[in-house]
C-alpha positions in Angstrom: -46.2 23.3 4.8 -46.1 26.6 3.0 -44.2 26.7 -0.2 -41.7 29.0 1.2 -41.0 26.4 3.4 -40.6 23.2 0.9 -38.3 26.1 -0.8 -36.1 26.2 1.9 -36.3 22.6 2.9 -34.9 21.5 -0.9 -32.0 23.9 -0.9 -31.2 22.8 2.4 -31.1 19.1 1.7 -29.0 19.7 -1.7 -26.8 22.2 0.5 -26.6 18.7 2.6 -25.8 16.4 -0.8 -23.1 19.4 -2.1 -21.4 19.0 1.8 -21.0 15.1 1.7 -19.3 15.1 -1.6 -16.7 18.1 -0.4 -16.3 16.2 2.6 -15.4 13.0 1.1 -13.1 15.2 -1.5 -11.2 16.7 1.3 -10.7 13.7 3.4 -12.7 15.3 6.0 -14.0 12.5 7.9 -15.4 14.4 11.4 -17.7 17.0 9.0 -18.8 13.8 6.7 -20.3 12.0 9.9 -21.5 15.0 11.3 -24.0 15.5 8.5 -25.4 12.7 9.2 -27.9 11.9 12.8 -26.3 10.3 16.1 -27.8 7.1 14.5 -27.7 7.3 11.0 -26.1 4.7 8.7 -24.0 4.7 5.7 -24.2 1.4 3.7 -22.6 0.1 0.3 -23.3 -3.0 -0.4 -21.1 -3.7 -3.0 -18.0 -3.4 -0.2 -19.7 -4.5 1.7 -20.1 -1.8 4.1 -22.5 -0.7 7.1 -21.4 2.1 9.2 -23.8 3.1 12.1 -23.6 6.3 14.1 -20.8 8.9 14.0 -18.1 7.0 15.2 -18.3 4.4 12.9 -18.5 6.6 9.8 -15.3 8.0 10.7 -13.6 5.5 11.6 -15.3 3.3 8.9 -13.9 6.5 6.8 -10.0 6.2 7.6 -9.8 2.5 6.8 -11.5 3.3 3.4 -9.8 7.0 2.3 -6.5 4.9 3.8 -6.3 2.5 0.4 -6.5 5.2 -2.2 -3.7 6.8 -4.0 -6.4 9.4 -5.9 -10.0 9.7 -5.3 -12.2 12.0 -7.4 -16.3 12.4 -6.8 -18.9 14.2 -9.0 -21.7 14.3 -7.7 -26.0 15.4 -9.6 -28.9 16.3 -8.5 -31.6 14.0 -8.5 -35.0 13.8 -6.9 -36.3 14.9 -3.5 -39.7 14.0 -2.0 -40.8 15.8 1.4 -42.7 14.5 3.6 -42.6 17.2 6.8 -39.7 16.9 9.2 -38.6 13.8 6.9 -37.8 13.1 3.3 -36.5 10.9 0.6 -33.9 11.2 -2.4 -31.5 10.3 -4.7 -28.5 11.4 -6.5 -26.1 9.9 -8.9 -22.7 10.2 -8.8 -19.5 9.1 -10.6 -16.0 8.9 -9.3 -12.7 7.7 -10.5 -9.9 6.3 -8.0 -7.1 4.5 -7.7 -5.8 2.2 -4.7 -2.4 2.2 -3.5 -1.8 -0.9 -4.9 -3.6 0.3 -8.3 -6.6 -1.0 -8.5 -8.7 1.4 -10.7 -12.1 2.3 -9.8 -14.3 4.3 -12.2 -18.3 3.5 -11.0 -21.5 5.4 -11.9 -23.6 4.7 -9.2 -26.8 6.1 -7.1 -26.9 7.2 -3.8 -30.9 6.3 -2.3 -31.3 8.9 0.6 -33.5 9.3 4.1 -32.9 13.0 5.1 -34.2 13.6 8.6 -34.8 17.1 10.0 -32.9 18.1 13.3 -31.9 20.8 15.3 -28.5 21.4 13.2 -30.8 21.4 9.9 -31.2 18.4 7.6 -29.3 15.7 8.2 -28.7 12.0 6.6 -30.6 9.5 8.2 -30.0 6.9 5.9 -27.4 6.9 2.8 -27.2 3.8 0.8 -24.8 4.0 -2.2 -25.7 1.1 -5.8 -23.4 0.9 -8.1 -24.3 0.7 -11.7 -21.4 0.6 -13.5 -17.9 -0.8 -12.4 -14.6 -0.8 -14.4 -11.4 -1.5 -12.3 -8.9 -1.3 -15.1 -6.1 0.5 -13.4 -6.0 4.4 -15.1 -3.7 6.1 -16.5 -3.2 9.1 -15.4 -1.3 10.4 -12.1 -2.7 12.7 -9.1 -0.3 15.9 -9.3 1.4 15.8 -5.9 1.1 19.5 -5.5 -2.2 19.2 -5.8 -2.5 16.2 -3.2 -1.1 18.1 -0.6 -4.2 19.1 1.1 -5.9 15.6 1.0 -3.2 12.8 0.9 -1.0 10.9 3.5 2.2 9.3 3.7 2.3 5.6 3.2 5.5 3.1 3.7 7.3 0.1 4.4 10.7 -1.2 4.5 13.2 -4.0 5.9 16.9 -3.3 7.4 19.5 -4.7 9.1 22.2 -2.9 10.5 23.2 -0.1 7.9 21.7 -1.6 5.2 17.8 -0.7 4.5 15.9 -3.2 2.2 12.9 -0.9 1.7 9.6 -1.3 0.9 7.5 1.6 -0.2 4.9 4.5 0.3 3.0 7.5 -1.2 1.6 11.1 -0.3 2.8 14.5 1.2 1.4 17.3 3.1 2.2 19.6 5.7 0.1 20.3 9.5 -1.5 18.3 12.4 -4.7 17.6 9.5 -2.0 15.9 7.3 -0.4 13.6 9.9 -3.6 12.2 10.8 -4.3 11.4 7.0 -0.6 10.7 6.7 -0.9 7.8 9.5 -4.4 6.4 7.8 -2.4 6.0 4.8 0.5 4.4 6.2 -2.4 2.0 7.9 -3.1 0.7 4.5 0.3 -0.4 3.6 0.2 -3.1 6.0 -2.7 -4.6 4.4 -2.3 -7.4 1.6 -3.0 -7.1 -1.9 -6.0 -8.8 -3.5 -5.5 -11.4 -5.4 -6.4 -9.7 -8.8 -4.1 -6.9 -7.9 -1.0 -10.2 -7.5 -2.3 -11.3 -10.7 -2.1 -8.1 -12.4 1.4 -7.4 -11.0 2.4 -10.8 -11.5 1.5 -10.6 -15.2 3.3 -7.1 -15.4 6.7 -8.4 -14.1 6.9 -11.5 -16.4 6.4 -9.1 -19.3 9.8 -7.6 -17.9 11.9 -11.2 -18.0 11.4 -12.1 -14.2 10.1 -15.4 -13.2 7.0 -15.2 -10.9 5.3 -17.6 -8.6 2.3 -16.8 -6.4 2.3 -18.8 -3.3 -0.5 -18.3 0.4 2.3 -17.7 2.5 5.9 -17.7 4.0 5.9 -21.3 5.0 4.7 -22.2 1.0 8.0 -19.5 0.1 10.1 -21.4 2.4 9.7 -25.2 0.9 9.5 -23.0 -2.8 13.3 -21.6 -1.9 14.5 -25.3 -0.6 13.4 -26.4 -3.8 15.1 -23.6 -6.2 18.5 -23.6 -4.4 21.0 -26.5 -5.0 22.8 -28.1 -2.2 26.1 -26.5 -2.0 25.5 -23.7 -3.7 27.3 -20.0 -2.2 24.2 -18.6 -0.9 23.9 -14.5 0.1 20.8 -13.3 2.0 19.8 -10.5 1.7 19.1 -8.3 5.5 15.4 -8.9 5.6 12.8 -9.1 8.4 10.9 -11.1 5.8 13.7 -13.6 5.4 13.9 -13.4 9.2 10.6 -13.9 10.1 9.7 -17.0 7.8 12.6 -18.8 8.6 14.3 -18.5 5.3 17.3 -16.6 6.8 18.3 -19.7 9.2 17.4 -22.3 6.6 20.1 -21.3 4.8 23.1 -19.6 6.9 22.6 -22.3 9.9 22.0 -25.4 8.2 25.0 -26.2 6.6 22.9 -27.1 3.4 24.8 -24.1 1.6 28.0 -22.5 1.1 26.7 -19.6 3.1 28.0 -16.4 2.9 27.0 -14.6 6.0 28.2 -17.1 7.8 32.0 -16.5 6.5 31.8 -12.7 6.4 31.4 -13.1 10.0 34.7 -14.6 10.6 36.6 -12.0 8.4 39.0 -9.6 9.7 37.1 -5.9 9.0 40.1 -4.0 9.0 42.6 -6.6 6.7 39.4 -8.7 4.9 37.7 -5.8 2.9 38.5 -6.7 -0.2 37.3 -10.5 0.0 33.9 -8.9 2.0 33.3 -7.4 -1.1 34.3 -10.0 -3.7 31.6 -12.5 -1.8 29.0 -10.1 -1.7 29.1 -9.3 -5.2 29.3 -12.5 -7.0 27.4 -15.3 -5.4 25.8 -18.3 -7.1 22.5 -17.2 -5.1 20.9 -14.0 -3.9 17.8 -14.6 -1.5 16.4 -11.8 -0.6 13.5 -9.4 -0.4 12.6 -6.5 -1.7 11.1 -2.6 -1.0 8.2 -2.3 -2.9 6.9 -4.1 -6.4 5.5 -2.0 -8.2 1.5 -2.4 -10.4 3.7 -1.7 -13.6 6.1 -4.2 -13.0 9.4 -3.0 -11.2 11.1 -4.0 -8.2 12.5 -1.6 -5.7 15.4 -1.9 -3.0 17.4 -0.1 -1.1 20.2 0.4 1.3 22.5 2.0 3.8 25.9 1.2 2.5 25.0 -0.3 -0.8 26.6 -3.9 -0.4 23.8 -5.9 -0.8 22.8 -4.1 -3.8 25.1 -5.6 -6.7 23.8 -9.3 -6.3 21.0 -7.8 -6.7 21.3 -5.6 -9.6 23.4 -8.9 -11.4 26.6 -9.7 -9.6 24.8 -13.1 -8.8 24.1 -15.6 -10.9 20.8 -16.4 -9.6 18.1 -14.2 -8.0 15.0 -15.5 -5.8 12.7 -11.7 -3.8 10.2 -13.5 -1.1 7.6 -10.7 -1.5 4.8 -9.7 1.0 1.4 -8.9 -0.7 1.8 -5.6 1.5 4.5 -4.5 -0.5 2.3 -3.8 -4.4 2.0 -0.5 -4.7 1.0 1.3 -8.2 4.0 2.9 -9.1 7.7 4.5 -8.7 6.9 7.4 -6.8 4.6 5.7 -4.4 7.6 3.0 -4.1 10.1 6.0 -3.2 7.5 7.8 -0.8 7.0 4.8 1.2 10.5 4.2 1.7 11.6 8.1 3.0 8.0 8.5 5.0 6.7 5.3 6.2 9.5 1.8 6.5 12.7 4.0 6.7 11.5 5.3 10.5 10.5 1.9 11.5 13.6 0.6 10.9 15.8 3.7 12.0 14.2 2.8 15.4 14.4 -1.0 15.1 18.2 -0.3 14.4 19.0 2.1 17.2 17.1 -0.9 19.4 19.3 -3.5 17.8 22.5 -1.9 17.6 22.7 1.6 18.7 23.3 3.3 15.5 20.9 4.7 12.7 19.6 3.5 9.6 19.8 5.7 6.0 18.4 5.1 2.8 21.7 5.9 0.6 21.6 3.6 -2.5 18.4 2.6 -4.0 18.3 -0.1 -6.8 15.1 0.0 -9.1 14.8 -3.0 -11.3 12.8 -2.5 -14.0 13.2 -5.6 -16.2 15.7 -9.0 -16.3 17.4 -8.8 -19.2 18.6 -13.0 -18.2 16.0 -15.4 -18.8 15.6 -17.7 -15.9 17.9 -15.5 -13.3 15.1 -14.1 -11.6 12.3 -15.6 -9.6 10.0 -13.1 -7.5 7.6 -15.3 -5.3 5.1 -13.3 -4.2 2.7 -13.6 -1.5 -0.9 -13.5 -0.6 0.0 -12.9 2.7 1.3 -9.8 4.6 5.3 -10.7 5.9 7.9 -7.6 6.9 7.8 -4.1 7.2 
């Protein structure tokens, strides 16, 4: 090989190095696999992860892109060793990121490369990424939304019934048939559960605010858990919740005739002649059970609804508060909260309400509670598992 050549070759393979790192920046998953051959493999480890061949990368590449609210990648020049049609490298990188349920990530790390030469130029034949340092303290700082445009999705989730929309939450905007794949990869995310650091973390965050919090495995533990915290007798109001629905919580308490249920006697009032008592017995209950939109990594709870009569039980009508939570439901902050109401949970349950009873659902109130000024009122059981929209 001339020298000319082993010129070329090196610019080439950096060219290659420069390309992944855009591509990963942009979100472009097609032009990240395609820079590497029909069979090469990513791996990390750490992860772990081991993507083989093109598909797999991409695909590999949504589920991972999917979980972050920012991702940021620097990327330096390191060493490459020729070898004819193959070679071998490395370059170090660091990155700073934050998941959608905030979980920071700032890493140094290496990537050790096998470049391969093809007909389309140099391409990966091997990219294994080592992480030498790791901090996940969540970071401060927020990804300007203006400036997300071109690389974030929308994420969501939230629970209604009837008019009434007990939201959960979502993040990202963007515009074009590029966004709404990256929008539906991030939506993808929201439906998986938190770790159980990130419970912790959020756990810790919303009994610095007042509220009560137990961590539980799952709906059936949150069932027993609200058998326990509500007295026999006691006028009960649930909240309308597929995760109340779907654990069983909702027909523990308005069929069994344990409580003083309230659904139970709004359903016998007269609409037209009863509204003033509909309201009185929604506001002032002993017990609100309910659930809630989003929770937030700094320690804020987030609901919201159609007509707003849920919402001042909530807020402190009743004297007693217990939010069955889903671990699907942390997200980092506010904005992501309000995102994944409007982009992600509110069409899922404008659909599910049109099936159910032929009319749509809104998002007009939303009730953010930040802190619970009454000790004891509040308990907030969340969950390692995924339960509701």
């Amino acid at each position: 090989m001339n020298d000319f050549q082993a010129i070329a070759d090196r610019v080439e393979i950096e060219a290659l190095r420069g390309e992944f790192t855009d591509a990963v920046m942009m979100r472009d998953r097609p032009r990240l696999a395609s820079l590497f051959t029909p069979d090469g493999v990513l791996r990390m480890p750490n992860i772990p992860v081991e993507q083989i061949g093109r598909e797999e990368i991409i695909a590999g590449g949504e589920r991972l892109q999917g979980q972050w609210d920012f991702f940021v990648q620097n990327s330096h020049p390191g060493t490459i060793r020729l070898d004819g049609d193959t070679a071998t490298g490395r370059a170090y990188v660091q990155e700073l990121a934050r998941t959608l349920y905030g979980r920071g990530h700032l890493n140094h790390a290496v990537y050790h490369d096998r470049y391969q030469r093809t007909e389309e130029g140099w391409r990966f034949a091997e990219r294994v990424y080592e992480v030498r340092y790791l901090d996940t303290s969540p970071p401060a700082g927020t990804a300007p939304r203006t400036a997300r445009g071109a690389e974030a999705g929308a994420e969501a989730g939230v629970e209604v019934a009837g008019s009434s929309v007990e939201a959960e939450a979502g993040a990202g905007a963007g515009a074009g048939e590029a966004q709404g794949a990256d929008r539906a990869a991030a939506a993808a995310s929201f439906t998986e559960p938190a770790t159980d650091g990130e419970l912790e973390r959020v756990a810790a965050a919303l009994r610095a605010h007042g509220f009560v919090v137990e961590i539980l495995d799952d709906a059936a533990q949150a069932r027993v858990r609200v058998k326990d915290l509500l007295p026999e007798g006691a006028v009960v109001l649930t909240g309308a919740s597929e995760t109340l629905r779907l654990s069983g919580i909702d027909e523990d308490i308005n069929a069994s005739g344990r409580y003083d249920a309230v659904r139970p006697r709004l359903a016998a009032i007269d609409r037209a002649t009863g509204a003033d008592e509909i309201r009185r017995l929604l506001a002032v209950p002993d017990y609100v059970v309910n659930s809630v939109a989003a929770v937030t990594g700094t320690g804020s709870l987030v609901l919201a609804s159609g007509s707003g009569s849920q919402l001042p039980a909530n807020a402190g009508g009743a004297a007693h508060a217990v939010w069955i939570v889903g671990a699907q439901k942390v997200v980092p902050d506010l904005s992501t909260a309000l995102r994944r109401v409007e982009e992600h949970v509110l069409p899922l349950e404008d659909a599910r309400a049109r099936r159910a009873y032929g009319v749509p659902s809104a998002v007009n109130r939303l009730l953010v509670l930040n802190a619970e000024p009454r000790p004891g009122r509040a308990t907030v059981l969340l969950l390692r598992e995924a339960i509701g929209f």
